[in-house]
C-alpha positions as CSV (number, residue, x, y, z in Angstrom):
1,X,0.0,0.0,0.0
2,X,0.9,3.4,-0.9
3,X,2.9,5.5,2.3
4,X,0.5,8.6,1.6
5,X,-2.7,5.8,1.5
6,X,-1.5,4.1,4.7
7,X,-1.0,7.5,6.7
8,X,-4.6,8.9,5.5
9,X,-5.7,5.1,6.6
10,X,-3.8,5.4,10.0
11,X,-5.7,9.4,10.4
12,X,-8.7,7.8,10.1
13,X,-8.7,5.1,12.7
14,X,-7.3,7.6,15.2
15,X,-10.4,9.7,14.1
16,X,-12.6,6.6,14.5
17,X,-11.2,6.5,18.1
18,X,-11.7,9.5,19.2
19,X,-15.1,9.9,17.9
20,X,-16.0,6.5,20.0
21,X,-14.1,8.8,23.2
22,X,-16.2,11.6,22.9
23,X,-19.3,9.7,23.0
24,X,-19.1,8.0,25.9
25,X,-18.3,11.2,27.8
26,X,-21.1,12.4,30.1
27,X,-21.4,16.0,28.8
28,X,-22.0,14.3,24.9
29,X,-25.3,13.6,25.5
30,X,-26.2,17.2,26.8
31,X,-26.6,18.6,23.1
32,X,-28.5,15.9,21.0
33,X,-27.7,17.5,17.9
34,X,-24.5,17.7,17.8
35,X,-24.4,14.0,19.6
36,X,-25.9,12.8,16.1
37,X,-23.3,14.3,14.1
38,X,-20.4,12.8,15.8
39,X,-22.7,9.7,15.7
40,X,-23.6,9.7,12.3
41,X,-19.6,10.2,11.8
42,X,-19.0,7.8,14.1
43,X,-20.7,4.9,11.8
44,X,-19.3,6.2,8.4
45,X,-16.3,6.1,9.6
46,X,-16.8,2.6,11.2
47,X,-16.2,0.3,8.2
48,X,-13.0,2.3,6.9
49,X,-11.4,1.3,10.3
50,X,-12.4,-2.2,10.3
51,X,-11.1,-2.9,6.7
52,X,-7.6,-1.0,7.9
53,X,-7.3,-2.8,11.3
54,X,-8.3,-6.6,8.7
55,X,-5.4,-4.9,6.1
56,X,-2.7,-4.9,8.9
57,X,-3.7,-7.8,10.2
58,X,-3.4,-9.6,7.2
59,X,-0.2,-8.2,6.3
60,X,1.2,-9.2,9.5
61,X,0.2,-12.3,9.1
62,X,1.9,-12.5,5.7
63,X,5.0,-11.3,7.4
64,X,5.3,-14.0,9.7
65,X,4.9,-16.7,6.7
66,X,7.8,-15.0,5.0
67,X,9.8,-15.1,8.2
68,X,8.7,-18.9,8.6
69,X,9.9,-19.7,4.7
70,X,13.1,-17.8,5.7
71,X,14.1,-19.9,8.2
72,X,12.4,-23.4,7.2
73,X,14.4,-26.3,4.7
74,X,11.3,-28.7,4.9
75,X,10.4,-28.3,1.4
76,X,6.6,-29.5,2.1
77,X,6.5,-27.0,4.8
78,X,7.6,-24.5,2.6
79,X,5.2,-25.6,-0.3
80,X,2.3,-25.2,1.9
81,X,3.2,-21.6,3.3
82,X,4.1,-20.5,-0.4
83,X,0.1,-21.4,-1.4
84,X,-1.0,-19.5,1.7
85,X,1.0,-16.7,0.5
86,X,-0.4,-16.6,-2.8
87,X,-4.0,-16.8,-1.4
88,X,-3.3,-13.7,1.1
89,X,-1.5,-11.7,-1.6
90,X,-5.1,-12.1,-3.0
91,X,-7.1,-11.4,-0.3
92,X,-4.7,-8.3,0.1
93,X,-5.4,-6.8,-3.4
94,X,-9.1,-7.3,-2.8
95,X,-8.6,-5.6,0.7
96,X,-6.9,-2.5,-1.3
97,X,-9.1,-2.6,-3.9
98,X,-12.2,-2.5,-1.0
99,X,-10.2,0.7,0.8
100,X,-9.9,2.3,-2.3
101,X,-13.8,2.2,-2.6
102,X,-14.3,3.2,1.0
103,X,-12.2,6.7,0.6
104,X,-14.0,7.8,-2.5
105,X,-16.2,10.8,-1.7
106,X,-19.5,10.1,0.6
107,X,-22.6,11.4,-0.4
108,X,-23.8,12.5,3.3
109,X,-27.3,11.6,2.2
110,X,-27.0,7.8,1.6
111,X,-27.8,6.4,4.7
112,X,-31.1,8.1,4.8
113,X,-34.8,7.3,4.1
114,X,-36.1,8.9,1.0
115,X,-39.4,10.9,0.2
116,X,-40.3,9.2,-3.6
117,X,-42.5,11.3,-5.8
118,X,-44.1,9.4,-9.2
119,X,-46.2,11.9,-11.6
120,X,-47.6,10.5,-14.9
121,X,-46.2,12.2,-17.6
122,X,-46.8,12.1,-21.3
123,X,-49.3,8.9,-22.0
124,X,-52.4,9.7,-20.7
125,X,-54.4,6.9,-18.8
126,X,-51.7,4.3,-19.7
127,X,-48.9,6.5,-18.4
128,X,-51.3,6.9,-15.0
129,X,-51.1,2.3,-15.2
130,X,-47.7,2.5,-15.7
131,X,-47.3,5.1,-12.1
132,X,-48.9,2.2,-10.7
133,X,-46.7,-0.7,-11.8
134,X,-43.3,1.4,-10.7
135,X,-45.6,2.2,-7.5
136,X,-45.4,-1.6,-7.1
137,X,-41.7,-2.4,-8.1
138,X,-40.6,0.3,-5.9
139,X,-43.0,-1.4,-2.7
140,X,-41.8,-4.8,-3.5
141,X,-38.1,-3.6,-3.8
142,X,-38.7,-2.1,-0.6
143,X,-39.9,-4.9,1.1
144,X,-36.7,-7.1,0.0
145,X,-34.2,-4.5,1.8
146,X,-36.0,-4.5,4.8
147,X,-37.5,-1.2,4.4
148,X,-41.0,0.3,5.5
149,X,-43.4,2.6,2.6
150,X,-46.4,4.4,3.7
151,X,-48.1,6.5,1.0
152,X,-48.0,10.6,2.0
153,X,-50.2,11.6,-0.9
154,X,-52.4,9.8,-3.3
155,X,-54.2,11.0,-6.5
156,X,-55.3,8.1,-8.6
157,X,-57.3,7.1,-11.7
158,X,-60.7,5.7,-12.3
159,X,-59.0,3.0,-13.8
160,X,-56.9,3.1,-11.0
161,X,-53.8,4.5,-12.3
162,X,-51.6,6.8,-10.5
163,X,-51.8,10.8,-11.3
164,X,-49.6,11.5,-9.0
165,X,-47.6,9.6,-5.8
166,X,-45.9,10.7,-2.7
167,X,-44.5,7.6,-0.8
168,X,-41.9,7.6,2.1
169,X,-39.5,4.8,2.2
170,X,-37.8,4.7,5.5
171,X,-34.7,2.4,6.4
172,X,-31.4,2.9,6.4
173,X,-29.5,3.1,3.1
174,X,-32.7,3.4,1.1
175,X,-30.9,7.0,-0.3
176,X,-27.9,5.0,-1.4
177,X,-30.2,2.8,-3.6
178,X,-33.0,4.2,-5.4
179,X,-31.6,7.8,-5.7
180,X,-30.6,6.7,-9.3
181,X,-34.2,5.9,-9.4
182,X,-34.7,9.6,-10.2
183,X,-35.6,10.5,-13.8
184,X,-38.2,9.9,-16.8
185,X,-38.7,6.4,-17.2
186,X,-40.3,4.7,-20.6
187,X,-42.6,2.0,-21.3
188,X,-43.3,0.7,-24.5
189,X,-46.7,-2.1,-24.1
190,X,-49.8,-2.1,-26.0
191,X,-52.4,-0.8,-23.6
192,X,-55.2,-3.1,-22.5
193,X,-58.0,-0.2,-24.3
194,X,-56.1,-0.5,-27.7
195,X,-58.2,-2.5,-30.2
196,X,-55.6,-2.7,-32.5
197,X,-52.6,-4.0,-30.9
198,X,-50.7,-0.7,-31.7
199,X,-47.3,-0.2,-28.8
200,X,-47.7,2.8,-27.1
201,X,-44.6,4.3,-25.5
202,X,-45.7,6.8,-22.4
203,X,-43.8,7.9,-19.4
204,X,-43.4,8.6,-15.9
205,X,-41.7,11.0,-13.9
206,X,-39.2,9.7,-10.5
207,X,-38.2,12.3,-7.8
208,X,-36.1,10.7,-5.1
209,X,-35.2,12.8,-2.2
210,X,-33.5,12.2,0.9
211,X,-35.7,12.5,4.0
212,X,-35.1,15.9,6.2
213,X,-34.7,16.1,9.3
214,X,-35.3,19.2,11.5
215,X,-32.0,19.2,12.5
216,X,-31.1,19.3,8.3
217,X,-33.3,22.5,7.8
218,X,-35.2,24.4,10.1
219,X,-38.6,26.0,9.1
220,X,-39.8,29.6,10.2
221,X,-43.4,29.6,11.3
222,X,-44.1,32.5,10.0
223,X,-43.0,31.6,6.2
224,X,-45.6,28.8,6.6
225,X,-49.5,28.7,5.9
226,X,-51.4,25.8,7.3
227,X,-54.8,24.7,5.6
228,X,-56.7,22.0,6.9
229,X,-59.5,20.0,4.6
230,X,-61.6,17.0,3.9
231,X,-59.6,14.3,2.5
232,X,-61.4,13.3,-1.0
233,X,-61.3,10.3,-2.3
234,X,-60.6,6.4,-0.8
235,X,-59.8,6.4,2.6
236,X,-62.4,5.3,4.8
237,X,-65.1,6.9,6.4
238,X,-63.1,8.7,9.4
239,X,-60.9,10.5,6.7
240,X,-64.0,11.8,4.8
241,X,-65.3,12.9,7.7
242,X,-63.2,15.0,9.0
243,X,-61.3,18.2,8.3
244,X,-58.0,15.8,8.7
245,X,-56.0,16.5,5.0
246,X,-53.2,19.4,5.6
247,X,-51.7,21.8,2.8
248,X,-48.7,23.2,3.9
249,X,-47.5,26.1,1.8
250,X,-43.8,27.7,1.9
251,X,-44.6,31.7,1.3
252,X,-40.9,32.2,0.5
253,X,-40.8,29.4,-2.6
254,X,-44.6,28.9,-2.9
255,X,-43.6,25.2,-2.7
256,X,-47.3,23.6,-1.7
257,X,-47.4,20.1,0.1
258,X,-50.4,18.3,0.5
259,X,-50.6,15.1,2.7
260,X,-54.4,13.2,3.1
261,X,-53.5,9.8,4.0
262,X,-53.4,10.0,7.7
263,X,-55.8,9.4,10.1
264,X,-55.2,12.5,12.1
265,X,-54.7,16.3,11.0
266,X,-51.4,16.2,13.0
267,X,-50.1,13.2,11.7
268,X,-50.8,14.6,8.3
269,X,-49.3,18.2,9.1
270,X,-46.2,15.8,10.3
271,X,-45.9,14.3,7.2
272,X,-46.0,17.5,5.4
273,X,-43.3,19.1,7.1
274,X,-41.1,16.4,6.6
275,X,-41.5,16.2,3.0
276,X,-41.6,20.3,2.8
277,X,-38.1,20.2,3.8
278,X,-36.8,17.4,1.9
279,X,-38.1,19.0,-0.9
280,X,-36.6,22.8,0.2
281,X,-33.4,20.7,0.7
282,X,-33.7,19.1,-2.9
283,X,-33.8,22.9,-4.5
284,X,-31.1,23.6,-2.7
285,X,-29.1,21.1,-3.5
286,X,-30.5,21.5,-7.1
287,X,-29.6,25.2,-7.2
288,X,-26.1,24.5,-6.3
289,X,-25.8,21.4,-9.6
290,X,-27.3,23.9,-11.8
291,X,-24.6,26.5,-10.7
292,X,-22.0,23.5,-10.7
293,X,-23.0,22.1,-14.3
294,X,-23.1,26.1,-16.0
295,X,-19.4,26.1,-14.9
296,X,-18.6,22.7,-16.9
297,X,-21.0,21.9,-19.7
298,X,-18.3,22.8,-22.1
299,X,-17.0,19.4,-21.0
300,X,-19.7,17.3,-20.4
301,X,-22.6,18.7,-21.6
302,X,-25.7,19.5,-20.7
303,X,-27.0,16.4,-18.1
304,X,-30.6,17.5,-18.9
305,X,-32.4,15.6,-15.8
306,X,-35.5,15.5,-18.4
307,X,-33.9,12.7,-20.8
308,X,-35.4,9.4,-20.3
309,X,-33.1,7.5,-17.9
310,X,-34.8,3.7,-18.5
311,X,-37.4,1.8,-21.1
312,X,-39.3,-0.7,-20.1
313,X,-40.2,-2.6,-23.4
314,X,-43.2,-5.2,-23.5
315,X,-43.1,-6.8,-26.3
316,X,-39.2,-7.8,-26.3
317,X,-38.9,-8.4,-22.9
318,X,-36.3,-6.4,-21.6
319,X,-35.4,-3.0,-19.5
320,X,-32.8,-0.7,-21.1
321,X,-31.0,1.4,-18.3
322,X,-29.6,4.2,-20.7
323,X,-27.1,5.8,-18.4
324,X,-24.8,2.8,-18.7
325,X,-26.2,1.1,-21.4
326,X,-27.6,-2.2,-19.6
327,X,-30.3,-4.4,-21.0
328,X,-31.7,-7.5,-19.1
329,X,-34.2,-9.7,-20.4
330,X,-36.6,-10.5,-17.7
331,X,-38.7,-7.7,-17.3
332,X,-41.3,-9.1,-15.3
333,X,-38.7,-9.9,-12.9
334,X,-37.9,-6.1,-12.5
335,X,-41.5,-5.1,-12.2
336,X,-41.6,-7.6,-9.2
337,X,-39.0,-5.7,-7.5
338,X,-35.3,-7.3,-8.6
339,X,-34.4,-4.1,-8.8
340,X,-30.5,-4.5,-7.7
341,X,-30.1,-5.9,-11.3
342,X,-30.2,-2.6,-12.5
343,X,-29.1,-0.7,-9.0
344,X,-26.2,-2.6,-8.8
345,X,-24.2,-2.3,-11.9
346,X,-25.2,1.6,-11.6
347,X,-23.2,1.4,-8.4
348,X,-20.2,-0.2,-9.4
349,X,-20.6,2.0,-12.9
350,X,-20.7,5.6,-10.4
351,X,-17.6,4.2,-8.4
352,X,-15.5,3.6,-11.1
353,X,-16.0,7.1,-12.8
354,X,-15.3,8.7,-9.4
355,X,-12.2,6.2,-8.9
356,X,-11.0,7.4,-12.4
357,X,-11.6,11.2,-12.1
358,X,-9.1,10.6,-8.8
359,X,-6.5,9.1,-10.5
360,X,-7.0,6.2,-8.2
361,X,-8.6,3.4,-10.5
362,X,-7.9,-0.5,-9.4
């Protein structure tokens, strides 16, 4: 390993350390806010210092087989420790290989939940269908991480599609996952109303956002106005009822957030908030790409968020991710919620341009 890499390595265990110090003094706990941040720092620093304490580990160990075949003129003990060299030499590159992942960049939003926003788009009813079938493969997904979904906001269909869909996934790591989610997705299928077996392509729009917290953005009463209304539609008798449905609205931005789903007015207003901010944090965010991008789309381009990002095709079977240029047969599969045959590769595929743009690919 590299001096510079092993010292940076060494820096962050003793970081790793002193974080876990900290913590455990009484007066930590008197501020909760900033006890989550050394916390949160705490944890993403946690699997950096366990794959440098298993790297010198291992190289001592390889250290004390060289010293052993120094030493040793019993050619089948030799033999023997030779193999078990060759094996940890591989273990070792796959060790570097594995730091070399864990020191790229963090995005600080990837361990947490996400607020998941579908809108129909161009397509009519069959784009509203197709709302529902990623409203599915996104629930099913969900359900094979171990994560939870609860619907924010619901406007559907007669023919039950899906106008529009706020749903909150909350688990750990859900942000690392389905943020390259976000885009236009395609689907090519002839619609069950066409009488003359003519493919339609329509789309639908994916907003992922990471979940805010109030100690990620703070909201000003006074730059709010809270509404309170029937909730319309299915829902139970309770809901329709009852003045229970909440539109926040953000006077600064005239961002408007409605949330119907809940049984109580302040369970809705909850869930209002929450998504308010995660979308206040997404402009922000946004704002600052948009600023970012102006200074190099001589290089790169434009990265229009608006180009279609995935096709789902019908007829042949098979999902195209275009940002990589995947296709998988299967599509059914997908639609169930295999999704980490698409997510996956898109990892490895964002690691290896970041790995490359430091000079540092394996």
């Amino acid at each position: 390993m590299p001096r510079p890499l092993a010292q940076q390595l060494h820096e962050l265990e003793r970081r790793h350390a002193e974080l876990a110090h900290r913590m455990a003094e009484p007066a930590a706990a008197a501020d909760p806010a900033a006890y989550a941040r050394l916390m949160r720092e705490y944890k993403e620093l946690a699997p950096l210092a366990e794959a440098a304490r298993a790297y010198a580990a291992l190289t001592a160990e390889m250290a004390e087989e060289e010293e052993a075949l120094a030493a040793s003129t019993d050619a089948a003990f030799n033999e023997m420790v030779q193999q078990e060299l060759r094996e940890n030499r591989q273990k070792l590159a796959a060790m570097e290989e594995n730091i070399q992942i864990l020191l790229l960049p963090r995005d600080e939003n990837d361990d947490k939940s996400v607020v998941l926003e579908l809108r129909a788009g161009a397509g009519g009813e069959e784009a509203a269908l197709f709302a529902h079938s990623l409203w599915r493969m996104y629930s099913m997904y969900a359900a094979r991480c171990g994560w939870q979904c609860e619907v924010d906001n619901l406007n559907e269909t007669e023919l039950g599609g899906v106008k529009e869909l706020v749903l909150s996934v909350e688990g750990a790591g859900a942000y690392s996952r389905l943020k390259y989610e976000s885009g236009v997705h395609r689907v090519q299928r002839v619609p069950q109303t066409e009488t003359q077996g003519r493919i339609h392509t329509s789309t639908v729009t994916v907003a992922v956002m990471p979940a805010a917290e109030e100690v990620d953005l703070v909201l000003d009463a006074k730059d709010l106005r809270i509404d309170t209304f029937r909730a319309s539609g299915a829902g139970g008798q309770h809901i329709n009822k009852t003045s229970s449905a909440v539109r926040v609205t953000h006077l600064p931005s005239g961002m408007v957030v409605e949330c119907q789903d809940r049984r109580s007015q302040w369970e809705n207003k909850d869930r209002a908030l929450k998504i308010l901010r995660s979308r206040l944090l997404q402009q922000k965010q946004a704002d600052y790409d948009a600023a970012y991008n102006a200074r190099r789309q001589s290089q790169v381009g434009s990265g229009d968020r608006s180009e279609k990002i995935r096709t789902y095709n019908f007829p042949q079977d098979r999902v195209t991710d275009h940002r990589i240029g995947l296709t998988l047969h299967g599509l059914q599969g997908v639609l169930d919620g295999d999704l980490d045959r698409i997510v996956g590769p898109l990892i490895a595929d964002d690691r290896q341009k970041k790995l490359r743009a430091q000079g540092r690919e394996p």
